[in-house]
C-alpha positions in Angstrom: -33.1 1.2 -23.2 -35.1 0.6 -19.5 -36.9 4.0 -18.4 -34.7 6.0 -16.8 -35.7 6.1 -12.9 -36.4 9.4 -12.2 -38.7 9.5 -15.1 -40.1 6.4 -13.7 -40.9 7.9 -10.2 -42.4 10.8 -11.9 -44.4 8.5 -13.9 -45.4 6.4 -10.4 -46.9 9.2 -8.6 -48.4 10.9 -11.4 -50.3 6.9 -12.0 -51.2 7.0 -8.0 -53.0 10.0 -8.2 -55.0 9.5 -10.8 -55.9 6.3 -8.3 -56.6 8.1 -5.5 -58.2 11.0 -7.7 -60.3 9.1 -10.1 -60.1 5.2 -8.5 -59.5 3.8 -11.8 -55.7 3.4 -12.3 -53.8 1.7 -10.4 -50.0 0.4 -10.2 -48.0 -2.5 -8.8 -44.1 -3.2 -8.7 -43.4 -7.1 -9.5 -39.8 -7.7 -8.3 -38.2 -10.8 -9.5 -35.4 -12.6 -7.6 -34.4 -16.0 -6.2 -35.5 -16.6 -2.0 -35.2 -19.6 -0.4 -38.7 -21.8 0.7 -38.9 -25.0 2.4 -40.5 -27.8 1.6 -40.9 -31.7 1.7 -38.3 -31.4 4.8 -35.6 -29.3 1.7 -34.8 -26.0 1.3 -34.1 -25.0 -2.7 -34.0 -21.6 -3.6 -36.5 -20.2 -6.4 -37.6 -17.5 -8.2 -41.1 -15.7 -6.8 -42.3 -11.8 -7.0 -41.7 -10.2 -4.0 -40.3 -13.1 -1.8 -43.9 -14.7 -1.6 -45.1 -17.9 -3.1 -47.9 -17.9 -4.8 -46.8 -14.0 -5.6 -49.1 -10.8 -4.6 -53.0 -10.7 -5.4 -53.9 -8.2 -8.1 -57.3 -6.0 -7.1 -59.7 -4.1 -9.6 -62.6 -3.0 -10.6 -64.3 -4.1 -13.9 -62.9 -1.9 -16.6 -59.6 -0.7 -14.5 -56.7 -0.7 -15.8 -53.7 -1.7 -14.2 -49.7 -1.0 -14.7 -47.1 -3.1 -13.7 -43.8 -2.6 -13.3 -41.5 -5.9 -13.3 -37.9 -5.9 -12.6 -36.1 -8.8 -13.0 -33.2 -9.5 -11.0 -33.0 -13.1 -11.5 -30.7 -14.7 -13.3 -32.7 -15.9 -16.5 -35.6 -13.6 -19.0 -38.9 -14.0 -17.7 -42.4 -12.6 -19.2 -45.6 -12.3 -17.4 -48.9 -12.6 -19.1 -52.3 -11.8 -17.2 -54.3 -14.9 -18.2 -58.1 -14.1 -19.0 -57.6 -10.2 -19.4 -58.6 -9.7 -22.8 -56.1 -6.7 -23.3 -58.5 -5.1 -26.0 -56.5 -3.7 -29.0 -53.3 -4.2 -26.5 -51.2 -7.4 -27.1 -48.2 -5.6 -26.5 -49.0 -6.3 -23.0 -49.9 -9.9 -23.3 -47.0 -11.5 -22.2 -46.1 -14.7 -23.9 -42.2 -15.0 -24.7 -41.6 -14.9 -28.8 -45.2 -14.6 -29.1 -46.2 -11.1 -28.1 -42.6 -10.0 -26.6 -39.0 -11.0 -25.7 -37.8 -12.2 -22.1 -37.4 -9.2 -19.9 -33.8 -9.6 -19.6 -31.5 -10.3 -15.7 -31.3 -6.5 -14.8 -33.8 -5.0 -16.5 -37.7 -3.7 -16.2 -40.7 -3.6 -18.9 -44.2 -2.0 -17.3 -47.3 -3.9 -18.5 -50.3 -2.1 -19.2 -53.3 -4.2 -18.3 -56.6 -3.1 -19.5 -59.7 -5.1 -17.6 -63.0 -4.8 -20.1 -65.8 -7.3 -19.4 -64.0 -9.6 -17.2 -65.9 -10.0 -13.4 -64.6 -12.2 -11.2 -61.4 -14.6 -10.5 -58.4 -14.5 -12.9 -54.7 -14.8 -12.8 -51.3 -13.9 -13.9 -48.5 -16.1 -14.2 -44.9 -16.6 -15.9 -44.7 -17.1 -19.4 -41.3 -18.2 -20.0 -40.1 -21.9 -19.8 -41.5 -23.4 -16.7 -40.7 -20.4 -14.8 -45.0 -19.9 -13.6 -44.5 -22.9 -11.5 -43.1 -20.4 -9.1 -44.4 -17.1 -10.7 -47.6 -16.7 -10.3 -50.7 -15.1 -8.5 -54.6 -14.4 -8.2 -56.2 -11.6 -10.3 -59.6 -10.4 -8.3 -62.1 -8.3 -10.4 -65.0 -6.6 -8.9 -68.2 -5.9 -10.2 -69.2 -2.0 -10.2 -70.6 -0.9 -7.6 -73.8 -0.2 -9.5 -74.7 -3.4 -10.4 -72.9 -5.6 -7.8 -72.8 -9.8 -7.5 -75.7 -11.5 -9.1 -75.8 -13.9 -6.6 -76.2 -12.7 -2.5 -73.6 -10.3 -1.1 -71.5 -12.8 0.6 -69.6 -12.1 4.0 -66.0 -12.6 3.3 -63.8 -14.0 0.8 -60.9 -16.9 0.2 -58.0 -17.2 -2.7 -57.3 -20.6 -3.0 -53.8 -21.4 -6.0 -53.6 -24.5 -6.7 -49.7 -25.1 -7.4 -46.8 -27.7 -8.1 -44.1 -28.4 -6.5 -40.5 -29.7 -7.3 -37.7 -30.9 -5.4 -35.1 -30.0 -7.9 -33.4 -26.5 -7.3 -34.1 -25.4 -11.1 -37.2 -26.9 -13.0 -35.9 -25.4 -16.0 -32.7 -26.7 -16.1 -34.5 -30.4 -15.9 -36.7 -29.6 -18.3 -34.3 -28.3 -20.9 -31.8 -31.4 -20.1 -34.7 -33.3 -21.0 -35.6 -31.9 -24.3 -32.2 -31.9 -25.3 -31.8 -36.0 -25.1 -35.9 -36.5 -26.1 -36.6 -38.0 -22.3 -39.8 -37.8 -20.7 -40.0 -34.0 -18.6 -40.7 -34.1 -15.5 -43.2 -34.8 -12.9 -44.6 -32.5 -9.6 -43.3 -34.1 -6.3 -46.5 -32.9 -4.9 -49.1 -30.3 -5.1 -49.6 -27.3 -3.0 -52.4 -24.9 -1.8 -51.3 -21.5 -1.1 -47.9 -22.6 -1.6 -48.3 -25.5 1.3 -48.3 -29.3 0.5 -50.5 -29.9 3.4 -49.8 -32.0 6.6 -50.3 -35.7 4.6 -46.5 -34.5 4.2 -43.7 -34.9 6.5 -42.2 -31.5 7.9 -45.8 -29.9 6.6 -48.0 -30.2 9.6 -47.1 -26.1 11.2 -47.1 -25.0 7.9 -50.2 -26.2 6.3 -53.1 -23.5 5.0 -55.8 -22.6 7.1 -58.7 -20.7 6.3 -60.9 -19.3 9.6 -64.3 -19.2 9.4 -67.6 -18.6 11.3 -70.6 -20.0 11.9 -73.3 -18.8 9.5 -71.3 -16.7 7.5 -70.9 -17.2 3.3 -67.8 -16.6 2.2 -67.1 -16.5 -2.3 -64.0 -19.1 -2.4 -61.9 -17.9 -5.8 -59.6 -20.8 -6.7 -56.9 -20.7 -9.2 -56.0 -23.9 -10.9 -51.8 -22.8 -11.4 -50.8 -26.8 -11.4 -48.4 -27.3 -14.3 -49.5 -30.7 -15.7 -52.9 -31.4 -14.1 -56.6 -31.2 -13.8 -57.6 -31.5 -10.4 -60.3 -32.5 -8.3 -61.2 -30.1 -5.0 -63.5 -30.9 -2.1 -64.8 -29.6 0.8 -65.0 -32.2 3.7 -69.4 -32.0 5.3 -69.6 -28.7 3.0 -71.3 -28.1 -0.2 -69.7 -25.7 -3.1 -72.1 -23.4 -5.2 -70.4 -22.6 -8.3 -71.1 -19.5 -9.6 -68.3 -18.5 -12.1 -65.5 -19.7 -13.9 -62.4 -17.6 -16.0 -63.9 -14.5 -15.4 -67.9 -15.0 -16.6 -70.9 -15.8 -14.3 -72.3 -19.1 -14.5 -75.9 -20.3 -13.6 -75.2 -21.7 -10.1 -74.6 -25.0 -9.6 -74.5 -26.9 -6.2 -71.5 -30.0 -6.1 -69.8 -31.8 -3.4 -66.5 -30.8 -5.8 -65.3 -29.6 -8.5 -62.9 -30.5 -11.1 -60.5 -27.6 -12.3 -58.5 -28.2 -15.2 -55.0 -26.2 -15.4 -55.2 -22.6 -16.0 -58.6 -22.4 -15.3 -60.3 -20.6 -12.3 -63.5 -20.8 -10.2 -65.5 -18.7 -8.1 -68.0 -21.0 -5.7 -70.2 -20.2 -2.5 -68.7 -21.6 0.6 -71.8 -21.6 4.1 -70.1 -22.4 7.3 -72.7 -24.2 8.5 -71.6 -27.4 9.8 -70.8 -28.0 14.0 -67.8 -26.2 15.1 -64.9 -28.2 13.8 -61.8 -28.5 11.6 -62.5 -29.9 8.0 -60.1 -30.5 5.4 -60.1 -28.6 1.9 -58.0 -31.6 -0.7 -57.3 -32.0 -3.8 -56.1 -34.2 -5.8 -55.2 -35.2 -9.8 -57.5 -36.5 -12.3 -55.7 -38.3 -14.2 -57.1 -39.4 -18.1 -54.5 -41.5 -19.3 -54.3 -44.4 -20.3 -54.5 -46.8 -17.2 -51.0 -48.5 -17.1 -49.1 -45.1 -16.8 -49.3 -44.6 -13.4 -46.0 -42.1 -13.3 -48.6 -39.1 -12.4 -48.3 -37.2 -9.4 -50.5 -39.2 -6.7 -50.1 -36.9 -4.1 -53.1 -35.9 -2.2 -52.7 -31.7 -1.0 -54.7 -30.3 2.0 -55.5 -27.3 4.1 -57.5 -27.2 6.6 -60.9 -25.3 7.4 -61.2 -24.4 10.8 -64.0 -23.0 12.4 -64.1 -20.1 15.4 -64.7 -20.4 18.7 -64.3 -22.0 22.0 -64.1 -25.6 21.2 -62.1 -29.0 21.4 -61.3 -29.7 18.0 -61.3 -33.3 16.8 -57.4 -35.1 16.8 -58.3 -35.0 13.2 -59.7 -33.2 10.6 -62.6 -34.5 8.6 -61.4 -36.0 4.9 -64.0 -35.0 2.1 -65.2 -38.5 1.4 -66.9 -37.5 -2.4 -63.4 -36.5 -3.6 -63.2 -38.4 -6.9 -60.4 -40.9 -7.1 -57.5 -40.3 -9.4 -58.7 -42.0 -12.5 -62.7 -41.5 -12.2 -63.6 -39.9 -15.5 -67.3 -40.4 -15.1 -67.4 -37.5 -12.4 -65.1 -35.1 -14.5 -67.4 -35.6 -17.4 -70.6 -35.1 -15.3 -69.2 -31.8 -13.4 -68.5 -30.2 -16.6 -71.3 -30.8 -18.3 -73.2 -28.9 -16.0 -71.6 -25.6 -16.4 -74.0 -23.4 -18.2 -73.5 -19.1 -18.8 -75.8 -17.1 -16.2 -77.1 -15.6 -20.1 -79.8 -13.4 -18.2 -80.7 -9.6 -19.0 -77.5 -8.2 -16.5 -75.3 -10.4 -18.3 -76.1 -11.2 -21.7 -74.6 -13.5 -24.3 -73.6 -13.3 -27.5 -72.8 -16.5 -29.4 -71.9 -16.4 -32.9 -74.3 -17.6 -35.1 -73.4 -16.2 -39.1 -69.9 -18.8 -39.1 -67.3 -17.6 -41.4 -64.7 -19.7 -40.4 -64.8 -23.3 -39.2 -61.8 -25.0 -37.9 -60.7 -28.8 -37.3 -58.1 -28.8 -35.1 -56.4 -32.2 -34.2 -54.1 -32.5 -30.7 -51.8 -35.2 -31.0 -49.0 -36.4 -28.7 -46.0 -37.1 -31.6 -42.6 -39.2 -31.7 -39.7 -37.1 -33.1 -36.2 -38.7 -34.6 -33.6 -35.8 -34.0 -29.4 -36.1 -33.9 -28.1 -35.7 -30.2 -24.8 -33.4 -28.7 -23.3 -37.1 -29.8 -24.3 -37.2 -33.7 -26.2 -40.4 -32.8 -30.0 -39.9 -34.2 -32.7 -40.7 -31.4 -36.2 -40.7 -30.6 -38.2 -38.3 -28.6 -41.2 -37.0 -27.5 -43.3 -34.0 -29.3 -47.0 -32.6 -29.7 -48.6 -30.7 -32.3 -52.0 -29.2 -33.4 -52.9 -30.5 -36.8 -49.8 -31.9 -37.2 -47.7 -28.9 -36.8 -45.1 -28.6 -34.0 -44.7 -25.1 -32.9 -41.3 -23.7 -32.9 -41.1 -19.9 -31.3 -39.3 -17.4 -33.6 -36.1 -15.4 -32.7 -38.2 -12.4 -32.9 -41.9 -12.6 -31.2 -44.4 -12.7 -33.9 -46.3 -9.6 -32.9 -43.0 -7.3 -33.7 -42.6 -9.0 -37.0 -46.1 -8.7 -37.9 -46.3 -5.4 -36.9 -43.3 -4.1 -38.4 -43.7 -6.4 -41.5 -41.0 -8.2 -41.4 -40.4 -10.9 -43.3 -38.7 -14.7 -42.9 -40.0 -15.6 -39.3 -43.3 -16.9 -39.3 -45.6 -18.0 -42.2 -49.6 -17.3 -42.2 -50.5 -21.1 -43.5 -51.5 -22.8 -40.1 -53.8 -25.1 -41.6 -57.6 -25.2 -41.4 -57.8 -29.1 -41.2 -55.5 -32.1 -40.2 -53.4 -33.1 -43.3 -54.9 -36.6 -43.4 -58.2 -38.1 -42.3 -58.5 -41.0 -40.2 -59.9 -42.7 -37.2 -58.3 -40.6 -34.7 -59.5 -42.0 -31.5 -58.4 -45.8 -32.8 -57.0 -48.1 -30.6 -54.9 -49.9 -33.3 -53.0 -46.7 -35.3 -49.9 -47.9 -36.9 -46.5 -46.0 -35.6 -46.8 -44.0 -39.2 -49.0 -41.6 -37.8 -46.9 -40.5 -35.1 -44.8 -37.9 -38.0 -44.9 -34.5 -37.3 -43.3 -31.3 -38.7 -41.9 -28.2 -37.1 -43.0 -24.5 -38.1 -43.9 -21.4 -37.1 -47.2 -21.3 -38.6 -49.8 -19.0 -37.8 -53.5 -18.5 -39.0 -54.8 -15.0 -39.8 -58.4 -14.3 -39.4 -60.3 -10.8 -40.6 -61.8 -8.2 -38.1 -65.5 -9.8 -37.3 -64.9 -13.1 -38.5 -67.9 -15.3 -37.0 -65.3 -18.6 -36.0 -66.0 -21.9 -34.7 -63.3 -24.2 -34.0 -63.5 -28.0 -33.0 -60.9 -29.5 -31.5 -60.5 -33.3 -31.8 -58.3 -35.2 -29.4 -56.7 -38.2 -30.7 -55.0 -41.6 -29.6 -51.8 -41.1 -31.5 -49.0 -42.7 -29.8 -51.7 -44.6 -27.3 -51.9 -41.6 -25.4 -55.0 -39.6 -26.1 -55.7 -37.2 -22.8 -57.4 -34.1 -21.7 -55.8 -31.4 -23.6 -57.1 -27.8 -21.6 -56.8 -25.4 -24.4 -56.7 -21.8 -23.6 -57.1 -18.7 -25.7 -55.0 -15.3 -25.1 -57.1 -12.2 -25.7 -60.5 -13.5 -26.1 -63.3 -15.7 -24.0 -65.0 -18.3 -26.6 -68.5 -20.2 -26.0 -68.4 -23.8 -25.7 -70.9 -25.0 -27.5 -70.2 -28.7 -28.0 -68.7 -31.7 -26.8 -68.5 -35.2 -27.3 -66.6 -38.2 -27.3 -64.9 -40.0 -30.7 -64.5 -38.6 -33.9 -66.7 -35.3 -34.7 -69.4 -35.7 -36.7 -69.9 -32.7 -38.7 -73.0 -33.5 -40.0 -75.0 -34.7 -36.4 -73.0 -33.6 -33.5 -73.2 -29.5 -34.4 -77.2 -30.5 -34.6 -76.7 -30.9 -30.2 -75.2 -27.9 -30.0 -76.1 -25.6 -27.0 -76.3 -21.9 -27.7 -78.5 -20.4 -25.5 -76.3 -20.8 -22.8 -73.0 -21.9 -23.5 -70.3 -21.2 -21.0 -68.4 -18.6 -21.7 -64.1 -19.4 -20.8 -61.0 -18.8 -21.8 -59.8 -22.5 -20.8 -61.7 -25.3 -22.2 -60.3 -29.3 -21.6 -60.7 -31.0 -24.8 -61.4 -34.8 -23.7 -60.0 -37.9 -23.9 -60.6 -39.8 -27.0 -63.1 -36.8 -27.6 -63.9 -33.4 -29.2 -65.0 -30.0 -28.0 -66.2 -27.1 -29.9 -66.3 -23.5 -29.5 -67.2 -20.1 -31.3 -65.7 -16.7 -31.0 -66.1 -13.4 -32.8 -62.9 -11.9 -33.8 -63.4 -8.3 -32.7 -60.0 -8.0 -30.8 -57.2 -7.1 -33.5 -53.4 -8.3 -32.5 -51.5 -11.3 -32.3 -52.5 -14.1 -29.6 -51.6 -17.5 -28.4 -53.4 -20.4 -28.7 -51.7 -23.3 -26.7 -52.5 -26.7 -24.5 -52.2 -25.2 -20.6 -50.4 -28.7 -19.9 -46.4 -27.1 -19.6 -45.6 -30.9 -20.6 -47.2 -30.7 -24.4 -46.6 -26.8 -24.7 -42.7 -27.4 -24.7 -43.3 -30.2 -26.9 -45.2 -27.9 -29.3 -49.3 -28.0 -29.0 -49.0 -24.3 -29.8 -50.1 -22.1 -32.5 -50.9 -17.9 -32.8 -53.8 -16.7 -34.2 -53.2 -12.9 -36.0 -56.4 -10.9 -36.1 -56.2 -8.1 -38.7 -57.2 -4.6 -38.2 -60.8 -3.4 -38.7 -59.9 -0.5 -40.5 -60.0 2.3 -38.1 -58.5 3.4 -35.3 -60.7 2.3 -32.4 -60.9 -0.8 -34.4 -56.9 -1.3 -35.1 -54.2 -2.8 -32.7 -53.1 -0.1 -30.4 -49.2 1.5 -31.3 -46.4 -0.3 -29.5 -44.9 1.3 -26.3 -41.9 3.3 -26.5 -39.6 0.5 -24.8 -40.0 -3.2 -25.3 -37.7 -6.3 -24.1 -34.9 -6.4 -26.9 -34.7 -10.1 -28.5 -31.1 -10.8 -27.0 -31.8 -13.4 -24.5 -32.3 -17.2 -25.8 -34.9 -19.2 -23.8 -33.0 -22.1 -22.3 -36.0 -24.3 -23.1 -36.9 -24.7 -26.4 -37.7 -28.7 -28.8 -34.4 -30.0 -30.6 -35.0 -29.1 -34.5 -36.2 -32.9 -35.8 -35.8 -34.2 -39.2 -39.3 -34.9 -40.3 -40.6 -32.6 -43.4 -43.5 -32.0 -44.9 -42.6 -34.4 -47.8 -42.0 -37.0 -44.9 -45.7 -36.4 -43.9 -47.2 -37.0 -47.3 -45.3 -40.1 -47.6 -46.1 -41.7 -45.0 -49.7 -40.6 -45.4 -50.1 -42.2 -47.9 -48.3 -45.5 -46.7 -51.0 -44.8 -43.9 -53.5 -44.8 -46.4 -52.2 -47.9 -48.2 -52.7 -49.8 -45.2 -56.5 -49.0 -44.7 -56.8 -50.2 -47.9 -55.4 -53.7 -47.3 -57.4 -53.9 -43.9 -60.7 -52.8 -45.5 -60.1 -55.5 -48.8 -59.2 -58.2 -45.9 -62.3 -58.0 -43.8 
């Protein structure tokens, strides 16, 4: 049953004045439903929390804890999960649909308790329910305490910059589920936003674009969002250097750049110094772009705002473009930016990289073909993804209910450590064979205090290796390698950096490449491990990790709230059940295998 509202009102002002008594608590109210918003020179009509898009910025201090109150009065379940808050002992709150919860049903209301530990700095929250976040989501701004404050100068004023998509058609989801229903391609952004605007590149755009005020001398700490569906993106300031300084919610030794590439799901926290002539410059950004170079379908678009300076001036007819904004397909510059990203790791802000490993993982992200029977009975073709070879399908109960309650039949703990066969994965010549995949809902349990590292190997299955941006639900991880072909587990972990490692919750796995990362597993509960691309997470590049209890209280997954979402409502979006088994896989594993063998004996 929903919380009865005069217990709910009770509840309300008993949470505001433990706000206003102790500053620590505080409460929002997320309400769901469609409003009509005008782009491209089209009005559609979209679902967005409390008529704004992007939705309303979340405000706290390091260790607050926050409650909000969503009502849905739309017309289809959503979730919300607060990406980067570790939730500690709290994955009730998490937010993924049949991972952590069910849909918050049309008509109904589910409070999230979010509980901010180490974080500091820019995060997010955003839909978690079919493809629903292109319009849900917003920025998440944590303060440092006022004892210890920015390591970096006090600067003047700030800027929340969301990097979005947008789509013509009235209802994303219903393309998107059309499309996984007949095994098409899903669809592509008609153009990218910031702050919800296209930019005035774009015709009936040029009154509405974003613009960001500024003065002359000032600093201002520019917190961007990367919320794109599908994309890593390049962002530059025209005449005006960026100072990174943090990224997903850890400080990072400063870096100075010209731009920045952002991949989705991450976010940034950079230095901005107004200290050019008086003038208007433009903020753009635009897709990078690491496939292969004859698909060119991506979204080209290039979004603006504009930053405008104060004062008594004639501005220019035109604003400045930022002429060291990478080009869509420049990998060498996405490589280089990333590579530089090291954690602060001083005495204020410590690190804390696993070193006593007690798990290792080899994780392979493929792009898949599936062979499924259509509404026709005809059997066709279609696309899927999978992480070491296992195609995610969500349960009809969300894994952390069933684990919790022990129940059995809807998830199995055998996620495997390692790909089920062994080859060269980055290849340019793989035969079709490899492109078999299986469906499950397979999950991989760790004890309390495993030491974990995980590499995660891209691969050129289908000819289309790409970025993969991985991101982790209740923890930050180090990344402490990277690299491009196959892993080498004997000489690449020897290059490994950890002494100071960045510290995310979003790490892009590259191209034809392989990343690794380490994690202690000191937060107990059930959490989603998934490719940030919407595009490969419908098609299944999904898994949950389960984290066992440590054995006492403070160390065990918190009890569930009185009310959660019932399981009712069916997500409209979901991978057509395919035909390949396990048995399928072996077989043509080894016919895989067979054929190595005749091109090793005929060189």
């Amino acid at each position: 049953m929903c919380m009865h509202p005069r217990f709910l009102g009770t509840l309300l002002l008993s949470v505001a004045l433990l706000c206003i008594v102790e500053g620590r608590v505080h409460y929002y109210d997320f309400v769901l439903k469609e409003a009509n918003f005008t782009r491209l020179c089209s009005t559609k009509s979209m679902l967005v929390v409390n008529d704004s898009f992007p939705g309303p910025t979340i405000r706290v201090q390091k260790g607050d804890t926050v409650y909000v109150n969503v009502q849905n009065q739309g017309d289809y379940g959503v979730t919300i999960h607060w990406h980067g808050v570790h939730q500690p002992r709290n994955p009730w709150s998490d937010g993924p649909e049949y991972i952590t919860q069910c849909p918050i049903e049309p008509g109904a209301n589910f409070t999230y308790e979010v509980i901010f530990s180490d974080e500091e700095g820019t995060l997010w929250w955003h839909a978690h329910s079919d493809w629903t976040r292109s319009s849900v989501h917003g920025a998440i701004v944590v303060m440092p305490l006022n004892e210890t404050g920015f390591p970096f100068p006090e600067p003047d004023e700030e800027e929340i910059i969301i990097l979005g998509s947008w789509y013509v058609d009235d209802d994303v989801n219903e393309v998107v589920a059309e499309a996984l229903e007949d095994g098409s391609d899903l669809p592509r952004s008609d153009c990218y936003t910031i702050n919800g605007q296209p930019g005035d590149f774009f015709a009936c755009s040029n009154e509405t674009t974003h613009r960001w005020q500024v003065e002359y001398g000032k600093t201002y700490l520019l917190r961007m969002v990367n919320a794109a569906m599908n994309a890593e993106l390049y962002f530059a300031i025209a005449e005006h250097s960026l100072i990174v300084v943090g990224m997903d919610g850890s400080y990072v030794k400063p870096i100075v750049t010209d731009f920045i590439m952002i991949c989705p799901g991450q976010t940034m926290d950079m230095l901005v110094t107004a200290n050019q002539s008086h003038g208007r410059f433009y903020m753009a950004a635009r897709q990078y772009d690491s496939v292969r170079p004859d698909v060119t379908d991506y979204d080209k678009s290039n979004v603006t705002a504009i930053l405008e300076y104060k004062g008594d001036y004639t501005p220019p007819a035109r604003p400045i473009f930022p002429s060291k904004l990478p080009t869509y397909e420049d990998l060498v510059s996405a490589v280089y930016f990333s590579s530089r990203i090291k954690s602060l790791a001083n005495s204020d802000h410590p690190i804390d990289v696993p070193v006593n490993i007690t798990t290792r993982m080899y994780i392979t992200a493929e792009m898949n073909t599936i062979t499924f029977v259509n509404d026709t009975g005809d059997e066709t073709s279609g696309l899927g993804s999978s992480l070491n070879n296992v195609s995610w399908v969500n349960p009809s109960t969300d894994v952390l209910l069933a684990y919790y309650r022990n129940m059995s039949g809807l998830y199995t703990e055998d996620f495997p450590d390692f790909p089920p066969f062994f080859f060269d994965f980055v290849g340019e010549d793989l035969p079709d064979n490899v492109a078999a995949t299986t469906q499950g809902t397979r999950v991989k349990v760790l004890e309390y205090n495993e030491e974990v590292e995980i590499v995660f190997q891209g691969t050129n299955v289908n000819y289309a290796s790409e970025d993969h941006p991985m991101h982790m639900h209740g923890y930050s991880f180090y990344i402490v390698g990277t690299g491009f072909g196959n892993f080498d587990n004997e000489t690449d972990p020897k290059e490994y950096n950890l002494l100071d490692p960045p510290k995310v919750n979003t790490v892009s796995l590259p191209k034809k490449g392989w990343v690794a990362i380490r994690f202690k597993a000191s937060n107990p509960g059930v959490w989603f491990w998934h490719c940030h691309m919407d595009r490969h997470l419908s098609w299944g590049m999904n898994t949950v990790m389960i984290v066992k209890d440590g054995g006492t209280p403070e160390t065990s997954i918190r009890e569930p709230p009185s009310y959660m979402p019932p399981c009712n409502y069916a997500s409209k979006i979901k991978l057509r059940p395919f035909h390949h088994t396990v048995g399928d896989v072996e077989r043509l594993a080894m016919q895989f295998e067979g054929q190595l063998d005749k091109r090793k004996r005929g060189r």
